[in-house]
C-alpha positions, 0 to 999 in steps of 0.5 A, a space after each residue: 901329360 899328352 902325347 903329340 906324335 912327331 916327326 924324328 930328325 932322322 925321318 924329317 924331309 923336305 921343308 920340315 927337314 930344312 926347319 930341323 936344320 935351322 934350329 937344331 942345337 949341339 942336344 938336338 931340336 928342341 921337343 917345343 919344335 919337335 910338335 909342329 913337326 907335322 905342319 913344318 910351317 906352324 913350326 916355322 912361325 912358332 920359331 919367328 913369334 919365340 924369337 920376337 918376343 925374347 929378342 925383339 924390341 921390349 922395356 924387358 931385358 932378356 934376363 925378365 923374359 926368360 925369368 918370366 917364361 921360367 915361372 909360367 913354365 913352372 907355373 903350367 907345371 912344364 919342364 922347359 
């Protein structure tokens, strides 16, 4: 498994800061975001491609996607 040095919440500042707060959840930021901690932007574009593909416009109901991401996930042997 790598490693990727990131930016905890309590050390974030500034944009990465404003981007943490945006996206946390009750359990905290999601490690997937927490990668991009060092360039707040690819963390910020990273957010906005995820949510166009789970909720934008699609033949694919919410439930296929996330059914689809399971297996890749799975299949890339991922824990999310």
């Amino acid at each position: 498994m790598a490693w990727i040095d990131v930016v905890r919440e309590d050390e974030a500042e500034g944009e990465l800061l404003e981007q943490y707060e945006k996206h946390k959840t009750p359990e905290g930021v999601d490690n997937i975001l927490k990668i991009h901690s060092l360039n707040p932007p690819s963390l910020r574009d990273h957010y906005q491609f995820y949510h166009t593909l789970m909720f934008g416009k699609s033949e694919l109901k919410r439930a296929q996607r996330e059914m689809l991401a399971v297996v890749v996930s799975r299949a890339n042997q991922c824990h999310y």
